[in-house]
C-alpha positions as CSV (number, residue, x, y, z in Angstrom):
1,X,0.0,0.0,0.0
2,X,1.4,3.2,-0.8
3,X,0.8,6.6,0.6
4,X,2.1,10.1,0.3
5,X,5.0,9.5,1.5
6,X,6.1,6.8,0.0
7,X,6.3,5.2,-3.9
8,X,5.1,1.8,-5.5
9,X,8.8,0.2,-4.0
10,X,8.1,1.3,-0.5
11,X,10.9,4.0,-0.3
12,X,10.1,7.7,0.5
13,X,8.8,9.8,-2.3
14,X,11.3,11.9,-2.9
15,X,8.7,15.0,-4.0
16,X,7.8,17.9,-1.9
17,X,5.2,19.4,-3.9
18,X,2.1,18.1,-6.1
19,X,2.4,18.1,-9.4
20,X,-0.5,19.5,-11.4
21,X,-0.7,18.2,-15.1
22,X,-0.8,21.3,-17.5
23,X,-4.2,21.2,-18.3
24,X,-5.0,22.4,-14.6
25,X,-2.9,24.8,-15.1
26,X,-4.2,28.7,-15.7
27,X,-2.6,31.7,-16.7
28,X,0.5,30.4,-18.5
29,X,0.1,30.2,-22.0
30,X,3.7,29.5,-23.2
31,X,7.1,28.3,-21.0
32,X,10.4,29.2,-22.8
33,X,13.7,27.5,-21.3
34,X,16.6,30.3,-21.4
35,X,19.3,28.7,-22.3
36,X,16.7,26.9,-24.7
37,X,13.7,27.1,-26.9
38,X,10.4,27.0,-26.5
39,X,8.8,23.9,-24.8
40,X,5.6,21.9,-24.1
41,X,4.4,22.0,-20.3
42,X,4.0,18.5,-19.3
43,X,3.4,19.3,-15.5
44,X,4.4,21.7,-13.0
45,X,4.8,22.2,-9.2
46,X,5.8,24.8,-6.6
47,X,9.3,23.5,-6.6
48,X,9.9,22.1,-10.2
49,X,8.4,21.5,-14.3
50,X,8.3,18.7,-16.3
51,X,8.6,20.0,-20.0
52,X,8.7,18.6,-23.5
53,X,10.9,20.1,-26.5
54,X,13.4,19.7,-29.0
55,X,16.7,20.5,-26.6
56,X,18.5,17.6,-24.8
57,X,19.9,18.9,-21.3
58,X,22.8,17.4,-19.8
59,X,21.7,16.6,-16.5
60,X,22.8,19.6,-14.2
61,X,22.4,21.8,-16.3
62,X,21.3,25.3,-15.4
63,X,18.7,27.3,-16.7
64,X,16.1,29.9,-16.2
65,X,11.8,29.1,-17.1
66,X,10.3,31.9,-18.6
67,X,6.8,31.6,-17.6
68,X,4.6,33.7,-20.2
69,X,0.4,34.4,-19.9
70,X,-1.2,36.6,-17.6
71,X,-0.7,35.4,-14.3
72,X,2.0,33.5,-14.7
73,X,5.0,33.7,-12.5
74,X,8.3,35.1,-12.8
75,X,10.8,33.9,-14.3
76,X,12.4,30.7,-12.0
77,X,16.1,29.3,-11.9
78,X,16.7,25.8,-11.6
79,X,18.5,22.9,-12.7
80,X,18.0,20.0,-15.1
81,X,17.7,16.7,-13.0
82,X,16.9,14.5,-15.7
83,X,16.1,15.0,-20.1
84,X,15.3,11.7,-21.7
85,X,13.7,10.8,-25.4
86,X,10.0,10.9,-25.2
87,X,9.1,10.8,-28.5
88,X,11.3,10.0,-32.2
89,X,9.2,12.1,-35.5
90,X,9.2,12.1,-39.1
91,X,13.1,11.5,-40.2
92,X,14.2,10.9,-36.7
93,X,13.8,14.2,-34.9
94,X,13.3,13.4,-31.7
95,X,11.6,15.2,-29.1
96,X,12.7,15.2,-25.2
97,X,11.1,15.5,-21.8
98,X,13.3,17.2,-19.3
99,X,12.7,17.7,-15.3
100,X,13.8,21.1,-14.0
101,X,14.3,21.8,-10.3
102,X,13.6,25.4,-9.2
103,X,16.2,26.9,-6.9
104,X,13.1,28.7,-4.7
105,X,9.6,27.7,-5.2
106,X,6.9,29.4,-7.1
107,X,3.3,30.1,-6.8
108,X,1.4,27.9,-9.1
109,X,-1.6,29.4,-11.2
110,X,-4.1,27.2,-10.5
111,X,-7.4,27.8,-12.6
112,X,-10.7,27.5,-12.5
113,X,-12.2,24.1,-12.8
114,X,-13.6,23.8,-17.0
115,X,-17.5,24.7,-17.2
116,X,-19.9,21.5,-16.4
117,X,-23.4,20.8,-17.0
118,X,-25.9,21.1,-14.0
119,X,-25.8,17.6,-14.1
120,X,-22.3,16.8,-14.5
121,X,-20.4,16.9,-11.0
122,X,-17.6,19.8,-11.1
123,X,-14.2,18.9,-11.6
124,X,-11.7,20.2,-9.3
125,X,-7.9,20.7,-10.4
126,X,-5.9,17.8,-8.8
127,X,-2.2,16.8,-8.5
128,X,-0.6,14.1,-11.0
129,X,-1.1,11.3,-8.5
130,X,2.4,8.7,-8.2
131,X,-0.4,5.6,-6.9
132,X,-2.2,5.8,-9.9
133,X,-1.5,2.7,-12.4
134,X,1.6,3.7,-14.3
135,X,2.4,1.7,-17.8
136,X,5.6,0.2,-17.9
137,X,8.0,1.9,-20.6
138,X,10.1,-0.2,-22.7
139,X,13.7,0.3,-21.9
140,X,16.9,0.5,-24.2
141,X,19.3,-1.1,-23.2
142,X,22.3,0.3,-25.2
């Protein structure tokens, strides 16, 4: 049995914050990585992001998140703690999901919950939860 604690292998959960996945997100509309491009927002937390783009980070790298959309917050400084494939396009671009720990943590724009029948129950913004079922990803092994 797991709790919020710990993870699926019974250590402790090494997170301090909930992650919210970026559609419960409000007020950003774009995230730019400086050194970097422009990237996809996976999911974000008071005290790090999970992003998707065409850059592959060294781990340790550092960097600053450029938070764009009204509401959004400033800018944050943090490190790359891990960049792996997540995806391989058309000729073999590939694309990358990187995790970025912030130095100091930020305020998160939550938004409202999406418009709902009478009918339909209201859905509340929630964090990415670790218990959920998880599918296993293949692994390369070169």
């Amino acid at each position: 049995m797991t709790d919020a604690t710990t993870n699926r292998a019974g250590t402790a959960d090494p997170r301090l914050h909930p992650r919210y996945p970026a559609e419960s997100i409000n007020g950003i509309t774009s995230v730019r990585l400086s050194p970097g491009d422009t990237v996809t927002l996976v999911n974000l937390s008071a005290s790090g992001i999970l992003v998707e783009g065409k850059t592959r980070f060294v781990p340790g790298t550092r960097l600053t998140v450029n938070f764009e959309g009204p509401g959004a917050p400033s800018p944050a400084k943090g490190r790359v703690i891990r960049c792996q494939v997540s995806a391989i396009g058309e000729g073999g671009s590939l694309q990358y999901q990187s995790a970025i720990a912030f130095d100091e943590t930020i305020d998160v724009p939550l938004g409202n919950p999406p418009q709902m029948s009478a009918s339909s129950p209201v859905a509340q913004p929630t964090p990415a939860n670790r218990s959920e079922p998880q599918m296993q990803r293949p692994r390369n092994r070169w």
